[in-house]
BADO-737721 format. One record per residue: x, y, z of N, C-alpha, C in turn. Coordinates in steps of 0.02 Angstrom, whole numbers, plus 50000, padded with zeros to 5 digits. Atoms other than C-alpha are relative to their C-alpha. Example, Ala and Ser with C-alpha at 12.3 -4.5 7.8 and 13.67 -1.06 7.14 Angstrom:
# BADO-737721
500454994150000506154977550390500455006050000
499584994149997506844994750357499615005550037
//
This chain:
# BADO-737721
500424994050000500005000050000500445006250000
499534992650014500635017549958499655004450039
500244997749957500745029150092500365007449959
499474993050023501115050350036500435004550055
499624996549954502065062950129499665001450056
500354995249934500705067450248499664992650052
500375005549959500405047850316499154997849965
500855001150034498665046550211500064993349943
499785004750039498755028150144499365001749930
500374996750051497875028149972499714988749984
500335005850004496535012949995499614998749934
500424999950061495355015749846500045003549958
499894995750063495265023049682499305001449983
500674996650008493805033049612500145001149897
499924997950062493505032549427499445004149932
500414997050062492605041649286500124996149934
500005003550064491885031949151499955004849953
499864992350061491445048249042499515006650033
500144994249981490955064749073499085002849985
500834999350030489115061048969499505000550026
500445001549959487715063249076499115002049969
500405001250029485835062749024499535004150028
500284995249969485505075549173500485006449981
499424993049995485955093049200500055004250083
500184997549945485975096549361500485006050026
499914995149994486265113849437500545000450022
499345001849958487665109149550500564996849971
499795003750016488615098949436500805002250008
499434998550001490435098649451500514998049959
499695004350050490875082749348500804999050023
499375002449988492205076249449500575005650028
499434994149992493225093549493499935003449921
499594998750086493555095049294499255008149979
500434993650031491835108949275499414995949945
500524999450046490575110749164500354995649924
499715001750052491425098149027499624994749959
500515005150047489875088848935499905000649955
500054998050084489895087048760499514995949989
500545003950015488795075648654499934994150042
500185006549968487865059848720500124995849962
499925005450056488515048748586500754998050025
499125001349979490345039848653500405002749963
499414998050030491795047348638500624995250008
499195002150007493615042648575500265000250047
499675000349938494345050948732499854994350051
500125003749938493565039848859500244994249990
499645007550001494555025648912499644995049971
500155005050018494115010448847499974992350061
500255005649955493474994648947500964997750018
499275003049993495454988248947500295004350027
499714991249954496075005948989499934997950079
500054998649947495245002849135500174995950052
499675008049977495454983849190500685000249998
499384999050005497304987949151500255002250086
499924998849978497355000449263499714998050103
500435003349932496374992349412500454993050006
499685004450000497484976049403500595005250047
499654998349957498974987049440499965002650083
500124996549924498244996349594499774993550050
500155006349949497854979549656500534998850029
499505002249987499704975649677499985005250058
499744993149933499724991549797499444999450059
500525001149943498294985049914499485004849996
500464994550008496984995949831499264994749989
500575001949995495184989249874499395000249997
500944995350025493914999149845499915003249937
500264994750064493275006249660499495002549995
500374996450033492185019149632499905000249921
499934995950067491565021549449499205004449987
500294994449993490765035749419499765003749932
500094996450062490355049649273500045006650030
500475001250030489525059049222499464996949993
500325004849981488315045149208500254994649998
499645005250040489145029949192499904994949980
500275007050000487785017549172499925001449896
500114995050071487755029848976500524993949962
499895006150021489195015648970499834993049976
500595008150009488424999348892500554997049995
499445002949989490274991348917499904999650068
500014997349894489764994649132500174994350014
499955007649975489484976049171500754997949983
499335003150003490904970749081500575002450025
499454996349952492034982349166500014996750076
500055003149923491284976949332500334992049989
500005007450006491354958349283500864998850000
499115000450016493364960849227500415003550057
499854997649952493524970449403500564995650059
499515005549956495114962049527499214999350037
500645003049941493834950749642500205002450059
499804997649959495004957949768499745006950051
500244996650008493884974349745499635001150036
500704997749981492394982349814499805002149962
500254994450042491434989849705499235002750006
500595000149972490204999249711499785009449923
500224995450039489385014949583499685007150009
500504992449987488575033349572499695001049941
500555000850028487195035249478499385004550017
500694994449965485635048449446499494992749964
500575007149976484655028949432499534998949915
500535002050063483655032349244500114993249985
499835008150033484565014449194499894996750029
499825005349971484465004149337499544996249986
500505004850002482894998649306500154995749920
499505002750055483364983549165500764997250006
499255000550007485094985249229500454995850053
499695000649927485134982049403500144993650016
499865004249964485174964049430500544997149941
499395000250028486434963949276500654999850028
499674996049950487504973749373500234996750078
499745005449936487514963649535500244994349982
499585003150038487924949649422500394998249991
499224997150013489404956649364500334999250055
499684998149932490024959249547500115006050015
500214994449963489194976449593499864997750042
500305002249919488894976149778499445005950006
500394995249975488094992749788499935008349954
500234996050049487535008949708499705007150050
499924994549994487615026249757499295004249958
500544996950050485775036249675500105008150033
500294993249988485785056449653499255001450006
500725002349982484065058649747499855008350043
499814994249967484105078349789499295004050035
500604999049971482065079749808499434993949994
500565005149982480505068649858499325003649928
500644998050027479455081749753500024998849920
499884998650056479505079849581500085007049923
499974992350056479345097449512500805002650025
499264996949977480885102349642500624996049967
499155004550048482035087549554499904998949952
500034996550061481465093449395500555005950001
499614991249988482115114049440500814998050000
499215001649986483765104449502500234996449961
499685004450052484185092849366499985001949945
500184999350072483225099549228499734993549960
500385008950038482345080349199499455000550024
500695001449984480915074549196499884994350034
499905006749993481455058149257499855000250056
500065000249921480895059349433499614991550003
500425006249998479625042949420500774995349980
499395005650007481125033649339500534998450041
499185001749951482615036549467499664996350041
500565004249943481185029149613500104993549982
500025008750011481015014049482500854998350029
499395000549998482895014649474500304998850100
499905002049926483045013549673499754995150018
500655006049992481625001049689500484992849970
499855003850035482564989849556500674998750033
499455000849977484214990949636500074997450086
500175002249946483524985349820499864994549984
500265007150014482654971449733500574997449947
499555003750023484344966349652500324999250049
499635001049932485174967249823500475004149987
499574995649996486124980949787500095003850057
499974993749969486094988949957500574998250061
500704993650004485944998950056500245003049949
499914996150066485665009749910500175008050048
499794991749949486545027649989499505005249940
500344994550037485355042349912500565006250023
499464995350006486785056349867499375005749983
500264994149993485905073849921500385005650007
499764997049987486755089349879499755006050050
500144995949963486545102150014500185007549974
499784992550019486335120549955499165003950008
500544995349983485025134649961499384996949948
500635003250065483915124249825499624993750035
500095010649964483855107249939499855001250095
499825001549919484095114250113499284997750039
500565000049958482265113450160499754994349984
500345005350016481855096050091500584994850025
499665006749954483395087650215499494996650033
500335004849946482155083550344499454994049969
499995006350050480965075050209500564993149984
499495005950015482415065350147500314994850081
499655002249968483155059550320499334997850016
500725002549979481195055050377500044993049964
500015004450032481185045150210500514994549998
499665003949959482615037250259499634994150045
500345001749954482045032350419499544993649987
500585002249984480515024550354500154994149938
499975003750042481095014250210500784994050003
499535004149987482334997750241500555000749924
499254998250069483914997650127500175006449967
499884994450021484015014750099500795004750072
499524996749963485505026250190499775008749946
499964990350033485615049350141500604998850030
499504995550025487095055150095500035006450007
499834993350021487355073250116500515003149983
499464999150039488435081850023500045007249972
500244992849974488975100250058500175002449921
499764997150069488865110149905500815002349997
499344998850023490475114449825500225007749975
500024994650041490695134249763500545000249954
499394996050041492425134049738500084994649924
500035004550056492105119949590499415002749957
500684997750052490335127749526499845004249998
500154992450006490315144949565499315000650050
500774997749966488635154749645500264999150067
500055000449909489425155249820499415001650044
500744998149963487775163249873499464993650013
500375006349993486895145649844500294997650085
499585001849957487985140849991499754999350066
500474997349936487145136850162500454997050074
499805000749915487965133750348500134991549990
500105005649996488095114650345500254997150059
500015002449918488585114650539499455002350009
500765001749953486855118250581499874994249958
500335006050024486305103750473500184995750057
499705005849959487755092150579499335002750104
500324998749934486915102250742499304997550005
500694999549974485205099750700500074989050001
499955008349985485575079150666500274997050068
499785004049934486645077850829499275000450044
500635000849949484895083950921499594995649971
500615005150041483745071750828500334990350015
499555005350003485045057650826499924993950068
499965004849958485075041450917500684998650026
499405000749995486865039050906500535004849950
499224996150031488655046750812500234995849986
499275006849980489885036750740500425006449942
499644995950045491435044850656500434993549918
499665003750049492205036150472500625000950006
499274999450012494025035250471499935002549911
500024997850064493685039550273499815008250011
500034991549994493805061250275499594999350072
500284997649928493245059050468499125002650003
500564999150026491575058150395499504999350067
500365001249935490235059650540499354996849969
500635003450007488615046450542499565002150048
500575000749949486965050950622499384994449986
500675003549976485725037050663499245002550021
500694996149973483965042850671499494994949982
500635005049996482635030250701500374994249980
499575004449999482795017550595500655000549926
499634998350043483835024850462500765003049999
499564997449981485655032550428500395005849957
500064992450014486255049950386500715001050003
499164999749985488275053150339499895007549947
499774996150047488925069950286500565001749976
499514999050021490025074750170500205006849999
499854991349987490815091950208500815002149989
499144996350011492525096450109500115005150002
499694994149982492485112650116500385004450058
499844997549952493625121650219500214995750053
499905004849940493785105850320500724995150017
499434999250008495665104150363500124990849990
500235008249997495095086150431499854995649943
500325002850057494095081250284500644995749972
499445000250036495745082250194500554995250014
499255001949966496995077050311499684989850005
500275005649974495865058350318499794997549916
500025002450066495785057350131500334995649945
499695004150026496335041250047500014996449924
500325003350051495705040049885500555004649924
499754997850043496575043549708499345000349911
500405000350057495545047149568500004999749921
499704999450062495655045649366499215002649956
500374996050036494755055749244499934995949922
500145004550056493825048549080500195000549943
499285001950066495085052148958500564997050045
499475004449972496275042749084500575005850027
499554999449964497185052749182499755000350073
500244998649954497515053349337500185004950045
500384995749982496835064349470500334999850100
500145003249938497575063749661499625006150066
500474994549967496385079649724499575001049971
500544996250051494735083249666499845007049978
499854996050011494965099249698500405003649957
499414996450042496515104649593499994994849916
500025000250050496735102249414500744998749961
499234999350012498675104749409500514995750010
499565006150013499135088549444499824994849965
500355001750051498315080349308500734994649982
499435005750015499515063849267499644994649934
500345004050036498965055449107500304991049987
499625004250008499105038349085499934996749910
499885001250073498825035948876499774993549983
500015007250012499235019248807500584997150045
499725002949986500305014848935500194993550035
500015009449959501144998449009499944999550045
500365002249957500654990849146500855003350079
499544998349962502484995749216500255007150001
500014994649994502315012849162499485003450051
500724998249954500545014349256500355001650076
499595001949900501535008149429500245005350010
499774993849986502535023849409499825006150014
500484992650024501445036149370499614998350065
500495000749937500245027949510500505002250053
499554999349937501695029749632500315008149995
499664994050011502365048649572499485003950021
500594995449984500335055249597499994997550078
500425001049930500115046449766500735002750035
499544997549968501935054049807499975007350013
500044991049999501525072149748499135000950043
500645000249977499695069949851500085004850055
499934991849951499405087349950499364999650042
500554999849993498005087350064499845010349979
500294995050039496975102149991499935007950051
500114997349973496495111550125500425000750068
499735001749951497745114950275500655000949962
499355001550035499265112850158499925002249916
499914996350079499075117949965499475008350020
500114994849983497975130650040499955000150076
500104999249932498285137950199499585007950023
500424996349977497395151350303500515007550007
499644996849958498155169650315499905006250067
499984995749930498175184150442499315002050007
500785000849987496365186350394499584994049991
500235006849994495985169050404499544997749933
500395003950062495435167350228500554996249967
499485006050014496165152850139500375003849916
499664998250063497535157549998500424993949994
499675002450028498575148249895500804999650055
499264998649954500335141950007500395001149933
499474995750029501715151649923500464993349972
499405004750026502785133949909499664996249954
500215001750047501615126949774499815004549960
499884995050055501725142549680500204996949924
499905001550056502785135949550499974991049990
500075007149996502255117949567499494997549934
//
């Protein structure tokens, strides 16, 4: 296992099948990389099913156990299964998904050797996750959850971004939680410095405050020191990178982008490491040079100054 300069071993990898997605949702960030969606028809750039099995073989040798794959959408892939299926068994795997495919897909998918499945699920109402996506698909992601419980995909985690569009339909969501078996919420603090509109932007320690009073129990993740609240009979984890020195400093994951490079901050852009057509002994290198140059984001590539706003540290200036 590959450990970087700051002690942060690097357990799992996170990948992007392509950038194509079939939503548009308001928040979108697409991986760190922005606003980068072109047509819905496959592209050349995006790795290829081998690209990717290539690269997942090697990270096995390094005690890497967990895969994310991701998008864009990535079920837009009709190669998915076989990716999963050609996955080290050594693996976890598991997906993110706004759910239009699962239905059809889902017990494919477990199949293959999906364990589990991640659904963008940001309102209960259907006109509000219309406004936020721009789909109409609200009835379909539901099937798409429904279908993925009844493949045994769970718990199915519902990924809720938190911002001034969503804040008033948490308690809905954590209720619904609650009340439905195999389900888990996700929250997941909006992002500005990746999507812009800082004003969308809302407090997300009163969220953690208002769950510790409601809460049955706490537990903390060793993964970004992620905090769990228990409420009834359901469970409630948020995700809060911003600003969060912690978040950072507990972050073990390396990521690769769907033209194939790779990625070891979601945040930054500047260490962008491609891996091409390369060999399997070029990969090792390149995997070992990104998880060497790995900065936590917050705390260290940016630190805080005399007015405690976060700037750029001066020694990755010319980096």
């Amino acid at each position: 296992m590959l450990t970087d300069d700051f002690g942060r071993d690097v357990t799992g990898v996170r990948i992007s099948l392509t950038d194509r997605c079939n939503f548009d949702c308001v928040y979108c960030h697409n991986e760190g990389l922005g606003d980068t969606r072109g047509p819905m028809d496959p592209q050349d750039d995006e790795m290829s099913a081998d690209d990717v099995v290539r690269f997942l073989e090697v990270v096995e040798e390094f005690g890497v156990r967990k895969v994310k794959f991701t998008g864009g959408e990535p079920m837009l892939r009709q190669d998915l299964e076989e990716i999963i299926e050609r996955t080290p068994d050594s693996m976890e795997t598991s997906l993110t998904t706004n759910g239009t495919f699962l239905p059809g897909r889902a017990e494919d998918l477990k199949a293959a050797g999906l364990e589990r499945v991640n659904v963008s699920q940001d309102a209960l109402d259907p006109q509000a996750f219309a406004d936020i996506t721009k789909s109409g698909a609200y009835d379909r992601v539901m099937e798409g959850v429904e279908a993925a419980l009844d493949a045994g995909l769970d718990p199915v985690k519902l990924n809720m971004v938190v911002f001034e569009h969503t804040a008033g339909y948490v308690e809905g969501m954590v209720d619904h939680v609650a009340e439905n078996d195999g389900l888990q919420l996700q929250l997941i603090e909006y992002m500005p410095e990746l999507t812009g509109k800082p004003e969308w932007s809302i407090d997300i320690q009163r969220v953690h405050d208002w769950l510790a009073d409601i809460s049955d129990r706490v537990e903390h993740r060793e993964m970004h020191d992620r905090k769990r609240y228990f409420v009834g009979g359901g469970m409630v984890e948020i995700v809060d990178p911003v600003g969060n020195e912690n978040f950072c400093a507990n972050c073990h994951r390396v990521r690769v982008t769907h033209e194939g490079y790779l990625k070891g901050c979601l945040n930054r852009n500047d260490d962008l490491r491609p891996m091409g057509d390369m060999t399997k002994p070029e990969i090792r290198e390149t995997f070992r040079e990104v998880v060497a140059n790995r900065v936590p984001y917050y705390g260290e590539y940016l630190v805080r100054d005399e007015s405690d706003e976060w700037v750029l540290n001066e020694k990755y200036l010319s980096a």
